[in-house]
N, CA, C and O of each residue as an XYZ file, in Angstrom:
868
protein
N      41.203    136.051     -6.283
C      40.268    135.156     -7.014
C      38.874    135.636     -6.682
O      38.476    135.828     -5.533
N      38.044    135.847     -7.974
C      36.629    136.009     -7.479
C      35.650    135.105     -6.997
O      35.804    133.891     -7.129
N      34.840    135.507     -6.549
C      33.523    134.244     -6.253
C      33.182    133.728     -7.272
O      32.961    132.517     -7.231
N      33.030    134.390     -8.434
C      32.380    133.372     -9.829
C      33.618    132.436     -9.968
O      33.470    131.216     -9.901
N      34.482    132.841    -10.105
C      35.609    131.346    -10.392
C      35.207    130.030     -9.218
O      34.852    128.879     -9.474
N      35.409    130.674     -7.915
C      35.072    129.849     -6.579
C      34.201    128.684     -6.858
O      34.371    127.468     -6.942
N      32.596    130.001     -7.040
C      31.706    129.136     -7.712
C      32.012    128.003     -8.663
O      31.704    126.818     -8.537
N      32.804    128.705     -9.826
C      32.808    127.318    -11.026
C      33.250    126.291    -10.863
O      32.853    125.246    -11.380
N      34.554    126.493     -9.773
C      35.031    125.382     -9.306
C      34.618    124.657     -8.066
O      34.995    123.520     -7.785
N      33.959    125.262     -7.473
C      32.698    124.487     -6.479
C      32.044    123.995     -7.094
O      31.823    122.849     -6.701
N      31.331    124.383     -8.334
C      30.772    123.483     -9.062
C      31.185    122.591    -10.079
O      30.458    121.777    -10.647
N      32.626    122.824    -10.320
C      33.454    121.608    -11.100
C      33.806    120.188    -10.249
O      33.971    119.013    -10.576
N      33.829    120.930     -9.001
C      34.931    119.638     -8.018
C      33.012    118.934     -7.675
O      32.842    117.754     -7.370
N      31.862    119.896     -7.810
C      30.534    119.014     -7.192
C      30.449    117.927     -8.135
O      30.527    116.827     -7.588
N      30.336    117.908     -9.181
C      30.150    117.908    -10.773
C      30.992    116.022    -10.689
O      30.599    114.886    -10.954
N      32.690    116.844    -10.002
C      33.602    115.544    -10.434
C      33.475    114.763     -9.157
O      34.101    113.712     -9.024
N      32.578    115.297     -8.076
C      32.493    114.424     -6.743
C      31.028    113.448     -7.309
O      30.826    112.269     -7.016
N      30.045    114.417     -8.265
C      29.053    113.312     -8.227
C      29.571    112.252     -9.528
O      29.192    111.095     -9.351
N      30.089    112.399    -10.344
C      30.804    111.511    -11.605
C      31.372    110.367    -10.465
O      31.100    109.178    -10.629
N      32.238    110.860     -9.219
C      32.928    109.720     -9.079
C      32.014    108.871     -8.031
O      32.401    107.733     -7.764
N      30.904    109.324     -7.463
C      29.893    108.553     -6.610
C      29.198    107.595     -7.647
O      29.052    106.382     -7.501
N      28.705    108.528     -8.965
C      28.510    107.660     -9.963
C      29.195    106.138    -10.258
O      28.606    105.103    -10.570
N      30.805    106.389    -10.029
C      31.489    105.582    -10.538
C      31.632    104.519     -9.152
O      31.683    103.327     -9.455
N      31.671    104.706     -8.302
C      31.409    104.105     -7.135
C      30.323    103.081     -6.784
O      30.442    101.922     -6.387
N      29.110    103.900     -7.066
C      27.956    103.169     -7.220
C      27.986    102.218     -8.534
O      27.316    101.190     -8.628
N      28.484    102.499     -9.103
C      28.349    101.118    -10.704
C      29.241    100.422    -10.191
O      28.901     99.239    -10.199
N      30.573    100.646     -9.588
C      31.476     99.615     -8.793
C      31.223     98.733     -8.011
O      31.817     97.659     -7.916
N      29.680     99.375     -6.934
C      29.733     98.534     -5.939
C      28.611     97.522     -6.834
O      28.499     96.382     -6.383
N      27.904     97.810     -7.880
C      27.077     97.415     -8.375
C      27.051     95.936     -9.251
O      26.214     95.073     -9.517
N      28.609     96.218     -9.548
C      29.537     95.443    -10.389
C      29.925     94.430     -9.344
O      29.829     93.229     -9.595
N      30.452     94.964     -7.929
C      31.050     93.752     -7.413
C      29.817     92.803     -6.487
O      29.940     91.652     -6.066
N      28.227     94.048     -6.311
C      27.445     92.498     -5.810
C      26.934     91.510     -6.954
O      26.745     90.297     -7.039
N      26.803     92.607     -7.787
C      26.718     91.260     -9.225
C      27.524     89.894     -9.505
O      27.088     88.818     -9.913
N      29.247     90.389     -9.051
C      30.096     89.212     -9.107
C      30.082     88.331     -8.008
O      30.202     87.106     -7.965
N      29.860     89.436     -6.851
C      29.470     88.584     -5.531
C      28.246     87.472     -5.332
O      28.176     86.516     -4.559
N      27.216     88.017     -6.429
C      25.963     87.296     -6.601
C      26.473     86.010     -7.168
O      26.631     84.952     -6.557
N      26.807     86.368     -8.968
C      27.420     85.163     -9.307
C      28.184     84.016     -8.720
O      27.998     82.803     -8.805
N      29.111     84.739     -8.092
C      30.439     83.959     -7.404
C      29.132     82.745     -6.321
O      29.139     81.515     -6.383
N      28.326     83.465     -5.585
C      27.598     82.437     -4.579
C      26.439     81.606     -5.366
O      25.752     80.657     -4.988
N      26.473     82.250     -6.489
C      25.566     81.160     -7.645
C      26.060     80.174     -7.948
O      25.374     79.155     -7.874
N      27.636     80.076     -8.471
C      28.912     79.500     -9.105
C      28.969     78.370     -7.893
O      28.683     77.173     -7.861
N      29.528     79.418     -6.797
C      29.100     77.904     -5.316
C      27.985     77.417     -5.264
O      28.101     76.201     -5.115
N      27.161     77.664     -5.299
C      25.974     76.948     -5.031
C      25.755     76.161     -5.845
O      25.285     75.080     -5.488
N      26.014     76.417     -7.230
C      26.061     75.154     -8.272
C      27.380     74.181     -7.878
O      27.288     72.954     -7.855
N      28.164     74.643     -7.686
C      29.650     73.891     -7.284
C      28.814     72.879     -6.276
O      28.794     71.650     -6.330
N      28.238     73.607     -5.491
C      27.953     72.514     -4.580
C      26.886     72.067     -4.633
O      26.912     71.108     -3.861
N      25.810     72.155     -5.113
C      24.889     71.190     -6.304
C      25.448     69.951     -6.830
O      25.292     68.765     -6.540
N      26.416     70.822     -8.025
C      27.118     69.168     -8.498
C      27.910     68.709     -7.435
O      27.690     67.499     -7.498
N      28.615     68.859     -6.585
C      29.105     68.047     -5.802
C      28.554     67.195     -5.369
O      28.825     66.011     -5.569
N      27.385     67.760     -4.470
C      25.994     66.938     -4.566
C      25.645     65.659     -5.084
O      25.546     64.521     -4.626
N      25.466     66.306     -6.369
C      24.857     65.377     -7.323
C      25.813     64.072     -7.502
O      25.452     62.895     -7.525
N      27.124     64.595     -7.623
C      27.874     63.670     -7.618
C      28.396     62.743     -6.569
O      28.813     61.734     -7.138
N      28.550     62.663     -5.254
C      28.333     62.188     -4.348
C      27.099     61.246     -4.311
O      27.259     60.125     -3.829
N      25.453     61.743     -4.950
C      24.654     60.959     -4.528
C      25.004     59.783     -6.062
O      24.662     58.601     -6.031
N      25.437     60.167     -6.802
C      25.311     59.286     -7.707
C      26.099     58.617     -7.553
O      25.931     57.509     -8.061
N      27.202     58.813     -6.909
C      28.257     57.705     -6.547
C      27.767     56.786     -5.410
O      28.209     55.649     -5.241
N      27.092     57.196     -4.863
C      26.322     56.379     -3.469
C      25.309     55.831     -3.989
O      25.162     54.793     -3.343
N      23.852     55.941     -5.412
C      23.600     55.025     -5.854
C      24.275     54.173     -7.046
O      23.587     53.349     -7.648
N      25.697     54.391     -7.397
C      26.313     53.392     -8.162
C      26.598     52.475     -7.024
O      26.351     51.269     -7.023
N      27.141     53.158     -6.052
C      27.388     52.044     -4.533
C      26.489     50.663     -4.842
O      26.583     49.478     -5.164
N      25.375     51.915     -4.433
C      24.379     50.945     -4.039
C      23.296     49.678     -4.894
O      22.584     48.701     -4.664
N      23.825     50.585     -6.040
C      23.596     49.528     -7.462
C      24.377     48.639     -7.555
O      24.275     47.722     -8.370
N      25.091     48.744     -6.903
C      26.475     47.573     -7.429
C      26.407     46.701     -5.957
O      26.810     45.565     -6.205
N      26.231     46.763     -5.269
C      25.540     46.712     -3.658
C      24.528     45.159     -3.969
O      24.515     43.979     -3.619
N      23.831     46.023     -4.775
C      22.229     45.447     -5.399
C      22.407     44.290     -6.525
O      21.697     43.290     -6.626
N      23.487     44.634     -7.333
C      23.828     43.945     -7.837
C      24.612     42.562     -7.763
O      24.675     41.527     -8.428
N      25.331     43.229     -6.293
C      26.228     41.506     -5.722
C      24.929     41.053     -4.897
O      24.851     39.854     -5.167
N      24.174     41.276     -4.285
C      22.904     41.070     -3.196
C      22.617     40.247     -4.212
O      23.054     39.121     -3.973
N      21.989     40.338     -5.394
C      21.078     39.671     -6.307
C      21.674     38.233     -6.542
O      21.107     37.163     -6.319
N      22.763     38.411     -6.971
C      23.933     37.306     -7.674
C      24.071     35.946     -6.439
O      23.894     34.729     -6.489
N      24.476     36.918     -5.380
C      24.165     36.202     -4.062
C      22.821     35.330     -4.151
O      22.675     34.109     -4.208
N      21.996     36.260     -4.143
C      20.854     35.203     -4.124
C      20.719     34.617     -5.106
O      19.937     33.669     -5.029
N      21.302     34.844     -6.298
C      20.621     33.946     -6.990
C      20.824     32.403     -6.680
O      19.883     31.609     -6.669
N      22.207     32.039     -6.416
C      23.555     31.756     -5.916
C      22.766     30.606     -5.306
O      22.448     29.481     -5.693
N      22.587     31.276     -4.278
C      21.914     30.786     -2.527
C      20.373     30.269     -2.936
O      19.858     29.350     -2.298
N      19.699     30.899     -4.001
C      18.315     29.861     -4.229
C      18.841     28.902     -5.435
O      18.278     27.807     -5.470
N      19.872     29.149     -6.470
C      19.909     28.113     -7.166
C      20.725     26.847     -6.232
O      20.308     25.734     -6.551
N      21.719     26.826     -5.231
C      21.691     26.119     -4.073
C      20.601     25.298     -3.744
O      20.623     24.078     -3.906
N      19.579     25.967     -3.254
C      19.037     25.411     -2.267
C      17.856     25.155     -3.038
O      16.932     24.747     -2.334
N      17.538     25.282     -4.485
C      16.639     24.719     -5.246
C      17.555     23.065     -5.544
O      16.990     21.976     -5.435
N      18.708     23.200     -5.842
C      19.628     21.877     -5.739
C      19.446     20.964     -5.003
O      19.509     19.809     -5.425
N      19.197     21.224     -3.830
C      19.094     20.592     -2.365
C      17.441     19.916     -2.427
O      17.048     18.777     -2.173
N      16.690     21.160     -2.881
C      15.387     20.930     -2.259
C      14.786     19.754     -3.625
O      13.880     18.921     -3.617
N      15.779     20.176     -4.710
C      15.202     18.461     -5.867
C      15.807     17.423     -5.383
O      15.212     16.355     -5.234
N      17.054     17.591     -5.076
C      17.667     16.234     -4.079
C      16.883     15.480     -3.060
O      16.742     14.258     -3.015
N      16.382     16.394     -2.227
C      15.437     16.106     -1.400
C      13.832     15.532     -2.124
O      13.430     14.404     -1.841
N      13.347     16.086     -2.687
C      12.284     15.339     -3.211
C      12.800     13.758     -4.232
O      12.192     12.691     -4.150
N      13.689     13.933     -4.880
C      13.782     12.695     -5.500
C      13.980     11.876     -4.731
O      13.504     10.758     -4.931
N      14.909     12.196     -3.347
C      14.701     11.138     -1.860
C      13.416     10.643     -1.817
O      13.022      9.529     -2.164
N      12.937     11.364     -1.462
C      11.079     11.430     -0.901
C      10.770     10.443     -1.665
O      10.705      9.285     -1.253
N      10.437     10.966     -3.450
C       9.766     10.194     -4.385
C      10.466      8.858     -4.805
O       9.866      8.150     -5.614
N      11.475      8.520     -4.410
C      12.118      7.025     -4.509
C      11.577      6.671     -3.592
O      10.679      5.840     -3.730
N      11.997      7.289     -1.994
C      11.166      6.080     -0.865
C       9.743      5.861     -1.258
O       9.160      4.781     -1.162
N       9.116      7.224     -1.809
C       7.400      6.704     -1.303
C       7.164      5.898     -2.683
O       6.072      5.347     -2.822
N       8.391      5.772     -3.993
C       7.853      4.639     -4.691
C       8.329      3.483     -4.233
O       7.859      2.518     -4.836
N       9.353      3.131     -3.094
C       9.322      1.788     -2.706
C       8.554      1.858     -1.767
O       8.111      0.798     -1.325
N       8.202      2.955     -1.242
C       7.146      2.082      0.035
C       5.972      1.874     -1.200
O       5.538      0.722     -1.176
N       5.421      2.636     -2.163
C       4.415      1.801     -2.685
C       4.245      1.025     -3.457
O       3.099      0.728     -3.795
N       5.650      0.269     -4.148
C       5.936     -0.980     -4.244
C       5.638     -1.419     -3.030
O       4.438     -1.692     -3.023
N       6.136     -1.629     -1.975
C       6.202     -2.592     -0.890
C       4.626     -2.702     -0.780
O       4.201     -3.852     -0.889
N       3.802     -1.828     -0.606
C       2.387     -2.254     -0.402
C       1.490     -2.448     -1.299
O       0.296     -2.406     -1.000
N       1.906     -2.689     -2.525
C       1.550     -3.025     -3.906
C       1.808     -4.619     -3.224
O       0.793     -5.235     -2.902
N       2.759     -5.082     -3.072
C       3.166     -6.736     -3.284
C       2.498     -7.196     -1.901
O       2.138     -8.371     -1.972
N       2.236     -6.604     -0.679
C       1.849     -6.318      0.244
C       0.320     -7.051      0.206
O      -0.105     -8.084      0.724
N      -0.373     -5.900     -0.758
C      -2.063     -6.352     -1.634
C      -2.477     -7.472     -1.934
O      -3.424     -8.185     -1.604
N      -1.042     -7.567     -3.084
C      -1.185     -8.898     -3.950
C      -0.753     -9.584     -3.351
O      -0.873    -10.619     -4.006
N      -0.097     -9.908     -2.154
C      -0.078    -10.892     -1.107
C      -1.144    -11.777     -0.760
O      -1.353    -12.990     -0.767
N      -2.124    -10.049     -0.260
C      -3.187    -10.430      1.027
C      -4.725    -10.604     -0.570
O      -5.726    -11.318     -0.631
N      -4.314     -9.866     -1.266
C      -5.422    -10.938     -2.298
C      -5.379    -12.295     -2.564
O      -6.346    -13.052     -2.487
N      -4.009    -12.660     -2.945
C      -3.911    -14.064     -3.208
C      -4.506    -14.802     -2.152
O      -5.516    -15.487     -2.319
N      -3.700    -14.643     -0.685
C      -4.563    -15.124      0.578
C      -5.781    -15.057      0.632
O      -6.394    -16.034      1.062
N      -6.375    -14.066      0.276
C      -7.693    -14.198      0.323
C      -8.338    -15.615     -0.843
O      -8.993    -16.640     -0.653
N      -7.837    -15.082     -1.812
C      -8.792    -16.003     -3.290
C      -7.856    -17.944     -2.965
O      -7.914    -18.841     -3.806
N      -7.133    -18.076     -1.614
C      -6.876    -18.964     -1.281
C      -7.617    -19.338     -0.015
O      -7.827    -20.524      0.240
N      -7.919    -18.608      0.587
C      -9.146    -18.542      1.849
C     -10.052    -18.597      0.832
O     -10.061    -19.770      0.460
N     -10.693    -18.061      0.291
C     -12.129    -18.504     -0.723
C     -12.160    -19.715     -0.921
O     -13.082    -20.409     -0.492
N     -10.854    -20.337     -1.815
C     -10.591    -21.261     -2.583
C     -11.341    -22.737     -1.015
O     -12.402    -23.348     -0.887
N     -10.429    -22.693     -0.446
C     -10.642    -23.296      1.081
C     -12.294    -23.524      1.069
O     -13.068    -24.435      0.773
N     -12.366    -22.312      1.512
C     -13.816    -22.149      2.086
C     -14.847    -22.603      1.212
O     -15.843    -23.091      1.746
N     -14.778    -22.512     -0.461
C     -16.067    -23.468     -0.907
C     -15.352    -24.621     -1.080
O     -16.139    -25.553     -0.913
N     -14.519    -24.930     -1.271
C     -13.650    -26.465     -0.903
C     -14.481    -26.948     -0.280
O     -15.360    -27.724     -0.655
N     -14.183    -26.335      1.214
C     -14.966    -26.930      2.588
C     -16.739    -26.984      3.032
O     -17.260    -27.549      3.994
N     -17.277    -26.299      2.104
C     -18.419    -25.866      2.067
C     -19.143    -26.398      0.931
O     -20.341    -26.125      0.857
N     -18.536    -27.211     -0.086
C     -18.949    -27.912     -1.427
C     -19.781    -28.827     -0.627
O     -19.201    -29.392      0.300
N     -21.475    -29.171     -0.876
C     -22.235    -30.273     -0.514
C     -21.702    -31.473     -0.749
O     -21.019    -31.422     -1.772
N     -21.710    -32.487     -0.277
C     -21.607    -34.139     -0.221
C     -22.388    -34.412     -1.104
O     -23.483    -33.849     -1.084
N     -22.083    -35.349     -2.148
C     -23.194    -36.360     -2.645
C     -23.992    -36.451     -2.325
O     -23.961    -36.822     -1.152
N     -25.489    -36.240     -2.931
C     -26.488    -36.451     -2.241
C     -26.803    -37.997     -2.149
O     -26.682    -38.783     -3.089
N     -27.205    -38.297     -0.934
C     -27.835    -39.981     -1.291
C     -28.605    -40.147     -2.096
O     -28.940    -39.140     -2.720
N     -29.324    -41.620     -2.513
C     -30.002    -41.824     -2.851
C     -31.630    -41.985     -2.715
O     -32.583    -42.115     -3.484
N     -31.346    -41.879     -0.918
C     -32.547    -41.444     -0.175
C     -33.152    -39.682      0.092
O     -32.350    -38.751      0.011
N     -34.221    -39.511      0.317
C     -34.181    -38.295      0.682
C     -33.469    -37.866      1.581
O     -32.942    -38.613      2.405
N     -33.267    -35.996      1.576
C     -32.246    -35.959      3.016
C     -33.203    -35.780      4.291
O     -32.787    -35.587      5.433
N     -34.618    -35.880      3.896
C     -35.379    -35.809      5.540
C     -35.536    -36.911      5.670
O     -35.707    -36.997      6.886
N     -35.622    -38.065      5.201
C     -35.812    -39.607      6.038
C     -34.933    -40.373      6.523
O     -34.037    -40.749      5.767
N     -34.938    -40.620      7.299
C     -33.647    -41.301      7.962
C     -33.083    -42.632      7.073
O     -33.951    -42.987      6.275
N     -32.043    -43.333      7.013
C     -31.407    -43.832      5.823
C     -31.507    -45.252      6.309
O     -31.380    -45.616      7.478
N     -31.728    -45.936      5.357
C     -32.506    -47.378      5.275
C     -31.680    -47.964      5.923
O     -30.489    -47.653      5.886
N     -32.299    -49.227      6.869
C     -31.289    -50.222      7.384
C     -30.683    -50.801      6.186
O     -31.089    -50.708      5.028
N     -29.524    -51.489      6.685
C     -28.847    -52.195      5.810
C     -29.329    -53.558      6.317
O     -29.749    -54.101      7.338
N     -28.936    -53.893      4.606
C     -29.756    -55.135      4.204
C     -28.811    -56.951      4.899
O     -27.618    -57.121      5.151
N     -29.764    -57.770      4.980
C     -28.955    -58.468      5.707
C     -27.843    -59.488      5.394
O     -28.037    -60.073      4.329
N     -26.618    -59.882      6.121
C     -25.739    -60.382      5.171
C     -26.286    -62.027      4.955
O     -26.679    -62.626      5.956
N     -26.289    -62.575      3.894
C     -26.609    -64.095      3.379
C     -25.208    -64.543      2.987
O     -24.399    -64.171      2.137
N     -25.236    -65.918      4.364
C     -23.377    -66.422      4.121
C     -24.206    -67.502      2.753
O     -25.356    -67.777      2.411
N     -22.813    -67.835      2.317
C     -23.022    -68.446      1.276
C     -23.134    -70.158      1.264
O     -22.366    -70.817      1.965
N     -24.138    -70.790      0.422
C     -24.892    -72.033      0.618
C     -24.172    -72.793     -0.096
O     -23.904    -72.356     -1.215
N     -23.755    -73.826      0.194
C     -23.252    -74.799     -1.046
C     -24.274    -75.518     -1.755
O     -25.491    -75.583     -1.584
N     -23.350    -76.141     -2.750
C     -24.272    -76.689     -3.799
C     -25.371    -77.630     -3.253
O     -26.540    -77.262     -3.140
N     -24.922    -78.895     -2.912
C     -25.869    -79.669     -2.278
C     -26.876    -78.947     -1.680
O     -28.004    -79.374     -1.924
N     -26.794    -77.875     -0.891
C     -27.356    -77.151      0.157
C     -28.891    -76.564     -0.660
O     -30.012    -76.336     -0.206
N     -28.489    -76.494     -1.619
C     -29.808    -75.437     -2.842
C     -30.486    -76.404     -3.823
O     -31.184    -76.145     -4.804
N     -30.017    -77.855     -3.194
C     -30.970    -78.488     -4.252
C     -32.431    -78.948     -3.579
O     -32.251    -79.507     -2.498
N     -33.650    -78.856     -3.918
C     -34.502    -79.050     -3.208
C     -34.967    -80.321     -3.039
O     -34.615    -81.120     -3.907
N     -35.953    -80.897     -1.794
C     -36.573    -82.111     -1.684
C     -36.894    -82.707     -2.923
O     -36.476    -83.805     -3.290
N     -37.750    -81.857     -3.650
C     -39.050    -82.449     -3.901
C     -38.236    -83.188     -5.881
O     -38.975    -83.725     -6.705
N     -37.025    -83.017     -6.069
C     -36.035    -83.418     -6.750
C     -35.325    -84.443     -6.224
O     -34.703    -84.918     -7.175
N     -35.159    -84.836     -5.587
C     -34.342    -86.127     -4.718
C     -35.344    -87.455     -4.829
O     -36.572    -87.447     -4.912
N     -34.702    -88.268     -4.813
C     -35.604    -89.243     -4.915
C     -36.130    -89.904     -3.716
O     -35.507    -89.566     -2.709
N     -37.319    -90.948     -3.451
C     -38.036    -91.001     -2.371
C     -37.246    -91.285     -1.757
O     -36.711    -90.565     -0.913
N     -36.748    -93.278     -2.221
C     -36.134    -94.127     -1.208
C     -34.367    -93.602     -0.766
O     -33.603    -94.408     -0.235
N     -33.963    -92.228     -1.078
C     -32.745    -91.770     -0.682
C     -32.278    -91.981      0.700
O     -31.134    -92.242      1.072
N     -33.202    -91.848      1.302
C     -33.142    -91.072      2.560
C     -32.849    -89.728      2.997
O     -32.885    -88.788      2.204
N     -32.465    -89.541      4.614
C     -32.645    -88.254      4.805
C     -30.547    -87.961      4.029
O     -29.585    -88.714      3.878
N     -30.827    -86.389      3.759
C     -29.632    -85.624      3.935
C     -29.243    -85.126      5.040
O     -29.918    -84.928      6.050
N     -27.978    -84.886      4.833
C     -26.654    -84.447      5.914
C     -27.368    -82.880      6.243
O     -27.364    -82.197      5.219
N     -27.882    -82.279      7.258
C     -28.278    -81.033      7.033
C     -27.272    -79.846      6.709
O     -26.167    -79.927      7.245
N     -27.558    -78.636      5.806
C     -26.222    -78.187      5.510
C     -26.297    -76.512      6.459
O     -26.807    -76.288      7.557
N     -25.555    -75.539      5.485
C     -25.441    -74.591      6.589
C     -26.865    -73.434      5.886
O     -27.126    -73.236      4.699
N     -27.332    -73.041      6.715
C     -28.151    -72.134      6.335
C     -29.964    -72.790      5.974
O     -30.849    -72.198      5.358
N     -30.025    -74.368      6.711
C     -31.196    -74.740      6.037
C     -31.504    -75.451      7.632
O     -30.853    -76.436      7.980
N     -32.152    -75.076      8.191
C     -32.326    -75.416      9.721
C     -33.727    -76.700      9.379
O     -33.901    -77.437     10.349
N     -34.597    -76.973      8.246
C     -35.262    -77.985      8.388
C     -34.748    -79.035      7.757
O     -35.521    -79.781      7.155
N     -33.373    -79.298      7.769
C     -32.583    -80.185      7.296
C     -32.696    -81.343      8.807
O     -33.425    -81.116      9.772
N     -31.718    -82.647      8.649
C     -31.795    -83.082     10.146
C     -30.528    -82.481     10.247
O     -30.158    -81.655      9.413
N     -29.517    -82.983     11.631
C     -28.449    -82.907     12.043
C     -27.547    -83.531     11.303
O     -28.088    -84.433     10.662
N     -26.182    -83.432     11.069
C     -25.722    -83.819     10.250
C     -24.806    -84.584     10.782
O     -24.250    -84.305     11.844
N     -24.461    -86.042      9.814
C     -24.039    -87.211     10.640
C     -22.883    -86.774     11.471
O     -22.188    -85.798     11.189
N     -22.699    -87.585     12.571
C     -21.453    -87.658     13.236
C     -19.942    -87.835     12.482
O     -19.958    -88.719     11.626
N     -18.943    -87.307     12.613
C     -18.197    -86.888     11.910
C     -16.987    -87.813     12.633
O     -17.114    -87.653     13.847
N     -15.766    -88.796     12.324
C     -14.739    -89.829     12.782
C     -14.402    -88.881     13.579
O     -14.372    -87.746     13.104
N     -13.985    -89.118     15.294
C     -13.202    -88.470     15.657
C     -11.561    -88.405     15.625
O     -11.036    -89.482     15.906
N     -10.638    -87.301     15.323
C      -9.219    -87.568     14.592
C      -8.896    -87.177     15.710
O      -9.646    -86.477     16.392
N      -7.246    -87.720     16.250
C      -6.889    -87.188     17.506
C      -6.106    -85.899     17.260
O      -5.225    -85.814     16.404
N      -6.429    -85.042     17.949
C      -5.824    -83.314     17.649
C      -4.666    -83.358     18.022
O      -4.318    -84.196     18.854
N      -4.038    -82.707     17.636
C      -2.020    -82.361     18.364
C      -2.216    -81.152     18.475
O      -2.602    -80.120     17.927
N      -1.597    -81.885     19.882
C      -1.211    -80.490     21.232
C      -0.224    -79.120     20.252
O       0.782    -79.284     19.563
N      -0.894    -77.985     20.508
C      -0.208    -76.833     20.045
C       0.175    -76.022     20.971
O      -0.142    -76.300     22.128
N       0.914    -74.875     20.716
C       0.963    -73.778     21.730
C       0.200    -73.134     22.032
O      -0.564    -73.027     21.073
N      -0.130    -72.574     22.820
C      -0.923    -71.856     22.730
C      -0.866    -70.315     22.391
O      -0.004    -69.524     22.771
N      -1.897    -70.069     21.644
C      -1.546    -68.397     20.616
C      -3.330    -67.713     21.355
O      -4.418    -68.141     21.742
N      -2.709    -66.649     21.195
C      -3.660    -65.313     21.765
C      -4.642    -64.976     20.522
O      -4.351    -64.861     19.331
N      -6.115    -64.831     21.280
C      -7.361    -65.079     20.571
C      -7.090    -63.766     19.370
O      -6.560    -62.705     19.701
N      -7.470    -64.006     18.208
C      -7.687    -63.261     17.007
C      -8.721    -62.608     16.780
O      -9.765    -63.054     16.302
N      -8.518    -61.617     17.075
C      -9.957    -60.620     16.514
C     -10.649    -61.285     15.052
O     -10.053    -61.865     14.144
N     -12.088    -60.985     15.175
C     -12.897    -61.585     14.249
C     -12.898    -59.863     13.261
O     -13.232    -58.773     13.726
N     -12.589    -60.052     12.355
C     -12.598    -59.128     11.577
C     -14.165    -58.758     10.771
O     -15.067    -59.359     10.187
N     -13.778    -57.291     11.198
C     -15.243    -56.453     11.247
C     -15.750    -56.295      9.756
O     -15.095    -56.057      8.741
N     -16.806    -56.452      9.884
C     -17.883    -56.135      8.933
C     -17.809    -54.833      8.362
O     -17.484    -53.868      9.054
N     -18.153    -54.706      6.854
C     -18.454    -53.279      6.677
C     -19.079    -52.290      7.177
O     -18.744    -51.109      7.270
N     -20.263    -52.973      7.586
C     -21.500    -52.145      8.545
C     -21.038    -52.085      9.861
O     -21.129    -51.095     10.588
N     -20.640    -52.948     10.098
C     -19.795    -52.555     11.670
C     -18.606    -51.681     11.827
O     -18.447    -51.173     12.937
N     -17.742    -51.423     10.884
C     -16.745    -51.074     10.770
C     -17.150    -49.227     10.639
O     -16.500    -48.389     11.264
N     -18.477    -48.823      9.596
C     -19.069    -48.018      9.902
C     -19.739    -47.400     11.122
O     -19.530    -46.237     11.468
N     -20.401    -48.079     11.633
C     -20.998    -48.339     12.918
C     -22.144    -48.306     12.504
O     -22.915    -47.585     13.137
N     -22.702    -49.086     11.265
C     -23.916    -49.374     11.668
C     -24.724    -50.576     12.162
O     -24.165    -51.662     12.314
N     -25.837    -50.432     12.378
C     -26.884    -51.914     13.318
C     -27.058    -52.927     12.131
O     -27.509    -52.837     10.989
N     -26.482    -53.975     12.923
C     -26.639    -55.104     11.569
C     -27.854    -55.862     12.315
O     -28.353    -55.681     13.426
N     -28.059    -56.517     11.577
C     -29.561    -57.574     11.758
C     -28.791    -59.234     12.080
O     -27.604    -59.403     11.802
N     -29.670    -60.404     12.705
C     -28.951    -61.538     12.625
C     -29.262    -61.957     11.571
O     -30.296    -61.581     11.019
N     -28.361    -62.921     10.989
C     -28.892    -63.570      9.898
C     -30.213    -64.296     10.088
O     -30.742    -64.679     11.131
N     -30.689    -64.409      8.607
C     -32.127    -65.390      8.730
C     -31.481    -66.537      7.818
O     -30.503    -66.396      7.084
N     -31.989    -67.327      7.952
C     -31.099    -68.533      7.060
C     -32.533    -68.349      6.193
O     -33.608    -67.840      6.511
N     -32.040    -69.027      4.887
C     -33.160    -69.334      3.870
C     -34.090    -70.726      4.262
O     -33.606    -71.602      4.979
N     -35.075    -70.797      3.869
C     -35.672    -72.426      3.742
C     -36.357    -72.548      2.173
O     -36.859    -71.819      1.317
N     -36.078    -73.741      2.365
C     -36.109    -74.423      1.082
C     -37.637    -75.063      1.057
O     -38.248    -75.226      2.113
N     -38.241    -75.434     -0.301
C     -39.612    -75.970     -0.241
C     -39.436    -78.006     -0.452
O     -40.440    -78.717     -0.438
């Protein structure tokens, strides 16, 4: 065999060694490409996994949120129940307590406009007299017992040769008046002295005067 053949085929087998480095290199080229993809493919795989996990943890938590709410609503429409119960308590007592101190008022008014009533009752002036009220109030006048007939007829009407009269009561320039039959008295029991029954003016307490007897002309 010559060297030019050697050659050609040194340079056929160089030729089919660089074709297959060629083919090698697009191979390995090919598999970091798939290798690339493939960790893209995971990485999205596990992205959505991700994603899906968190969205299941806020449906959780929406639904979480959603019994929380219901709950409360629950628990304040409760205790809004309670808390009108409680005030209509309140507002019944504090309208009987203010009835009670309504009638309470009109109690202590009436009392009062009955204390008024009283008080100018008690405070209404007296009749005024007939005297002034700075002068002191006239004696009372004096009592005149009463004269009988004979008693008021005068001298100077009688005739001369009559003679004298019997003197009567209330005429002291009369004479004495005749002696009178003596009758014999019967013995009684004896009864306990009788009050002399009082005078108007005495009975008042006021100062009486003695009598003056009248005289005649």
């Amino acid at each position: 065999m010559s060297t030019r053949t050697r050659l050609e085929q040194s340079q056929a087998s160089s030729a089919q060694v660089g074709q297959l480095q060629q083919a090698t290199e697009k191979r390995l080229a090919e598999t970091e490409d798939l290798l690339r993809k493939e960790k893209e493919s995971d990485k999205t795989r596990q992205l959505e996994s991700r994603l899906q996990g968190l969205e299941r943890t806020a449906k959780a938590l929406e639904e979480q949120a959603a019994a929380a709410a219901q709950m409360g609503r629950a628990e304040g429409a409760s205790e809004l129940a309670d808390l009108k119960s409680k005030y209509a308590e309140l507002s019944a007592a504090k309208d009987k307590e203010l009835q009670v101190a309504l009638l309470e008022l009109q109690a202590l008014a009436q009392g009062q406009e009955l204390l008024r009533a009283e008080l100018r009752n008690s405070l209404r002036p007296l009749p005024s007299p007939p005297w002034p009220s700075l002068s002191p109030p006239p004696r009372p006048l004096p009592r005149i017992p009463t004269i009988p007939w004979h008693g008021r007829m005068s001298k100077s009407f009688l005739p001369a040769k009559r003679g004298k009269l019997p003197a009567t009561l209330g005429d002291p320039m009369l004479p004495q008046p005749l002696p009178t039959p003596s009758i014999p008295s019967i013995p009684s029991l004896p009864t306990e002295p009788q009050a002399r029954p009082l005078d108007r003016e005495e009975s008042l307490g006021l100062a009486t005067e003695p009598v003056v007897p009248r005289q005649f002309a």
